[in-house]
C-alpha positions, 0 to 999 in steps of 0.5 A: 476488533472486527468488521465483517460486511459492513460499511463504516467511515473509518476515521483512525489516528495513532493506532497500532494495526499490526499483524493486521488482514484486510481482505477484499476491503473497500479502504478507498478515500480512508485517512490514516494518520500515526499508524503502526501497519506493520505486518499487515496484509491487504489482499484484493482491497480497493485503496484508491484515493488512500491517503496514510501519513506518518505510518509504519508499512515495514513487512506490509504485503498487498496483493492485487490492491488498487492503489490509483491515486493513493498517498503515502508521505513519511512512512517506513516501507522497510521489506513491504512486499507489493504484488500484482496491484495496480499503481495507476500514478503512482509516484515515488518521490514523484517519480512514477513508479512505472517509469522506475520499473523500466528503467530498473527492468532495463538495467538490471544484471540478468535483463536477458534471461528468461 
């Protein structure tokens, strides 16, 4: 399947999307329930407000994605890889993931090297 320059109410349930390339999409407020992303790629796609329940992101790259608001429960993130996005409020067991970023950058072996 493919959707090229449109706009569509996605409405997708118990589907397998593996492997699959989302570029420069707008996916902002989309539902995915019981989905298989893994080995996806989302690259320069708006995902705010993205809501995923009961999903599958192992191996999932996105690079330079907006996920401001996003909401991902139950979801297998094994080797998902995140890049240059932005995670405005975006929380990890609702601990802000910038506020885990400091504290790892603070702590981690090597901090002083450049």
């Amino acid at each position: 399947m493919k959707l090229l320059r449109t706009k569509e109410i996605l409405d997708v349930d118990d589907t397998d999307l593996s492997a699959s390339t989302f570029n420069d999409s707008n996916l902002s407020g989309t539902t995915f329930n019981q989905i298989n992303f893994s080995g996806a790629s989302f690259n320069d796609s708006n995902m705010s407000g993205w809501s995923v329940n009961d999903v599958n992101l192992s191996g999932l790259v996105m690079n330079a994605v907006n996920m401001s608001g996003a909401v991902i429960k139950n979801a297998n993130l094994t080797g998902a890889q995140i890049n240059g996005s932005r995670l405005t409020g975006a929380t990890i067991d609702g601990i802000e993931i910038s506020e885990l970023l400091a504290v790892y950058k603070a702590n981690r072996p090597g901090k002083n090297e450049v």
